[in-house]
VEXKOLPA-659062 format. One line per 3 residues: number of its first residue (from 1); for each residue z, y, x of C-alpha. Coordinates in nm, 2 decimals. Layout:
! VEXKOLPA-659062
NUM	Z Y X | ...
! end
This chain:
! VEXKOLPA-659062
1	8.37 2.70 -2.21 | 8.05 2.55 -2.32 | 7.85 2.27 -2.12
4	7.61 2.03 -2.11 | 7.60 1.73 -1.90 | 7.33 1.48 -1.87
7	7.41 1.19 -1.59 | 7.10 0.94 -1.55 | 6.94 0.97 -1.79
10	6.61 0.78 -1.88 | 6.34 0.76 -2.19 | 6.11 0.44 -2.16
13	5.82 0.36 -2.40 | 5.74 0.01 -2.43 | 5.68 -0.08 -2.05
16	5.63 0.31 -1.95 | 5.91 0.51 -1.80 | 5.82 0.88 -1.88
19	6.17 0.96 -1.65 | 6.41 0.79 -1.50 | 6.79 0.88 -1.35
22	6.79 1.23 -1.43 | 7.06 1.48 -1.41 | 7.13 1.80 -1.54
25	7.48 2.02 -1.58 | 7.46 2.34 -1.75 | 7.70 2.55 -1.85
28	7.67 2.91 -2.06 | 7.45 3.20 -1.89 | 7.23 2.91 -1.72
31	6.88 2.83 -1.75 | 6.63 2.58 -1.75 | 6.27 2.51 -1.69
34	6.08 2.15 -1.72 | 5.79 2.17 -1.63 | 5.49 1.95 -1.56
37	5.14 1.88 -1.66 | 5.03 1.79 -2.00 | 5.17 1.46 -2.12
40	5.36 1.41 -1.84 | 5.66 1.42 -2.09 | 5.82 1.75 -2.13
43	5.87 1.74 -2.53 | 6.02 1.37 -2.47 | 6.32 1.47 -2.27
46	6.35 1.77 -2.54 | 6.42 1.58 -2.81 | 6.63 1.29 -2.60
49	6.85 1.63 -2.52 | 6.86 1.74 -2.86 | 6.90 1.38 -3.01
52	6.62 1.37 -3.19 | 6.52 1.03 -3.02 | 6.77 0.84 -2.85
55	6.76 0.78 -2.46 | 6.67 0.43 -2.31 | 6.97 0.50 -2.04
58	7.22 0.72 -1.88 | 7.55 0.91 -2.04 | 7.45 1.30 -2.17
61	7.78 1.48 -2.30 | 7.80 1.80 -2.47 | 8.13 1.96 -2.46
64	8.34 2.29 -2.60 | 8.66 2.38 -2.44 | 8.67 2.02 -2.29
67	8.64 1.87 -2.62 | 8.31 1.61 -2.64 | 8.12 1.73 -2.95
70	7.96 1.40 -3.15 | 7.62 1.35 -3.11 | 7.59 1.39 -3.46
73	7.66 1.72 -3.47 | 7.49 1.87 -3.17 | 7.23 2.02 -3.42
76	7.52 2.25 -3.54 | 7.46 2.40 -3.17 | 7.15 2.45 -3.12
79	6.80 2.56 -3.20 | 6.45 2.45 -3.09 | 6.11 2.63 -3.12
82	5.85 2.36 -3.07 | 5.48 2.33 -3.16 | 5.56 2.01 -3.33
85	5.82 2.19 -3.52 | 5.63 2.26 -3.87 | 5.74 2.60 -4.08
88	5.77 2.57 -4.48 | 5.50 2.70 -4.54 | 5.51 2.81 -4.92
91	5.83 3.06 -4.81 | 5.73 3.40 -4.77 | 5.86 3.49 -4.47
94	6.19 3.70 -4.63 | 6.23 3.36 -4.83 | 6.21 3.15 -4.48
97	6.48 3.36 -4.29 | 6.74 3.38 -4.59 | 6.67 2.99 -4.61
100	6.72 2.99 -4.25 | 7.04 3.20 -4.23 | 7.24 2.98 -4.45
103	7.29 2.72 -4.16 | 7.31 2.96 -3.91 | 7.51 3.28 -3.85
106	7.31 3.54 -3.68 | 7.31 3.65 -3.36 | 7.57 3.97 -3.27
109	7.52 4.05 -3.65 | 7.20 4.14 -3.67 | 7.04 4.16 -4.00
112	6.76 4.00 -4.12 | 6.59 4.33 -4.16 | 6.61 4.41 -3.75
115	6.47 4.05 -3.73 | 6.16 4.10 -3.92 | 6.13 4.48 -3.69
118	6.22 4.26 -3.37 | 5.91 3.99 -3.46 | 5.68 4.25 -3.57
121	5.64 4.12 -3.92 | 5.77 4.39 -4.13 | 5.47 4.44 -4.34
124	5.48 4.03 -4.41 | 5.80 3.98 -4.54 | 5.69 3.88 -4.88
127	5.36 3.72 -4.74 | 5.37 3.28 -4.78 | 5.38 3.15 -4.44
130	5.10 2.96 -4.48 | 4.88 3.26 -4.48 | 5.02 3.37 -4.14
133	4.79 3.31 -3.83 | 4.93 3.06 -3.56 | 5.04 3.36 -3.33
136	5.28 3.52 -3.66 | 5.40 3.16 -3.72 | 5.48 3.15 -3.31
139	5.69 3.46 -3.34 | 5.87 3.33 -3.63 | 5.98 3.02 -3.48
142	6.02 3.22 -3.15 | 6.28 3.49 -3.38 | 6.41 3.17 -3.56
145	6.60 3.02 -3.23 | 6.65 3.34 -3.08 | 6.80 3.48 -3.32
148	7.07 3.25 -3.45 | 7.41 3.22 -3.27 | 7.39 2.89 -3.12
151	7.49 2.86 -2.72 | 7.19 2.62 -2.67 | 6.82 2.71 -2.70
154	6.50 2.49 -2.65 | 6.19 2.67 -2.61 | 5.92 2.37 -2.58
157	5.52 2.58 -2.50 | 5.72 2.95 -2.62 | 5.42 3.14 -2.59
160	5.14 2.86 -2.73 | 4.92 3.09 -3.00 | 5.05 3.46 -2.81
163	4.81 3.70 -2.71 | 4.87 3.90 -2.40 | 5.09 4.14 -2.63
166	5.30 3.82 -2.77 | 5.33 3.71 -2.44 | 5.47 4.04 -2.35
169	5.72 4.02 -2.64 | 5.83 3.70 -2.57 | 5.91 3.83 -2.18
172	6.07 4.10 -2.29 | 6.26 3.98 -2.55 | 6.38 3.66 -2.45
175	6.63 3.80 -2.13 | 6.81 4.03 -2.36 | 6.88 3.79 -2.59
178	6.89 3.43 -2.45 | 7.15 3.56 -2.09 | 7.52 3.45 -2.24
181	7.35 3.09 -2.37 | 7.26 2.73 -2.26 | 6.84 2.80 -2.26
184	6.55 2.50 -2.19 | 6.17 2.59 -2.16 | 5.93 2.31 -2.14
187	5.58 2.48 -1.99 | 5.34 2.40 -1.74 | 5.34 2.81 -1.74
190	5.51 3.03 -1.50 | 5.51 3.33 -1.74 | 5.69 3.13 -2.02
193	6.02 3.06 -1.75 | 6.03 3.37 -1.49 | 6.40 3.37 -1.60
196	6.50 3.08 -1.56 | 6.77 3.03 -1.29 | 6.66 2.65 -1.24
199	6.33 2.45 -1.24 | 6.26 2.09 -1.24 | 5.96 1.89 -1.23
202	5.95 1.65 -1.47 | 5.68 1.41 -1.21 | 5.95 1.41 -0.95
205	6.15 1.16 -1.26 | 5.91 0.88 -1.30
! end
């Protein structure tokens, strides 16, 4: 068993609060959804999840078979897709997910090759990132945390830079693969978390 538990917890900025005494408890197969208005603090309690920043209060535990993990290590179990989350951008792309794939095992064995089908980037495999247009660079990020066998996923704005046929992808794609794990989405959109089993609004936290 798999779980996260956050008890409390708070993020203050100088004299700001942007929440306080906030609880969540997830376990495998559940989902997710902050949501909230633009700057109301969505990415913050991301990265306070993920330990990219540290909280101001409160306890936030994640555990395997009743064993705590160290914070230290949560990035072993876990991936993020986040537009402040920057790609290398003189990879090609077939560079990028070999890279990747060296610190992650991938999901139900699927092979690099699928990945680039699944993504719809074939064609671009030995193209540099930074010649991809934002909506490519979404889908790689997107295929990126989907695709690597971590139990926790945090989508933050999954379908910023989609087009209506992205957006479609990312609906389709994201139940198949994202059901058995731990998933986050930070959005002030309802079509980026129709799955989720859970909503919270970050403004009710202040």
């Amino acid at each position: 068993m798999f779980s996260l538990r956050a008890e409390g917890i708070s993020k203050r900025f100088q004299y700001e609060w942007v929440f306080r005494n906030l609880d969540i408890h997830l376990n495998l197969g559940e989902s997710l959804a902050i949501t909230g208005g633009n700057g109301s603090g969505k990415s913050t309690l991301i990265k306070t999840i993920t330990g990219a920043i540290p909280l101001t209060d409160g306890k936030l535990e994640i555990t395997q078979n009743g064993q705590d993990i160290p914070a230290d290590d949560w990035f072993n179990f876990l991936t993020i897709s986040a537009p402040y989350l920057e790609l290398p951008e003189e990879f090609t792309l077939q560079e990028l997910l070999n890279f990747h794939f060296k610190f992650k095992k991938l999901y139900r064995n699927i092979s690099t090759d699928e990945i680039l089908d699944k993504i719809y980037l074939r064609d671009q495999k030995d193209k540099q990132i930074n010649q991809f247009s934002s909506g490519m660079k979404q889908r790689v990020k997107l295929g990126l945390s989907v695709f690597s066998d971590v139990p926790m996923v945090f989508l933050d704005e999954p379908t910023s830079n989609l087009d209506k046929k992205g957006i479609e992808w990312y609906q389709n794609i994201i139940p198949e693969y994202l059901n058995d794990r731990i998933v986050f989405v930070a959005s002030n959109d309802e079509r980026e978390y129709t799955f989720c089993k859970q909503t919270m609004r970050l403004e009710d936290y202040k």
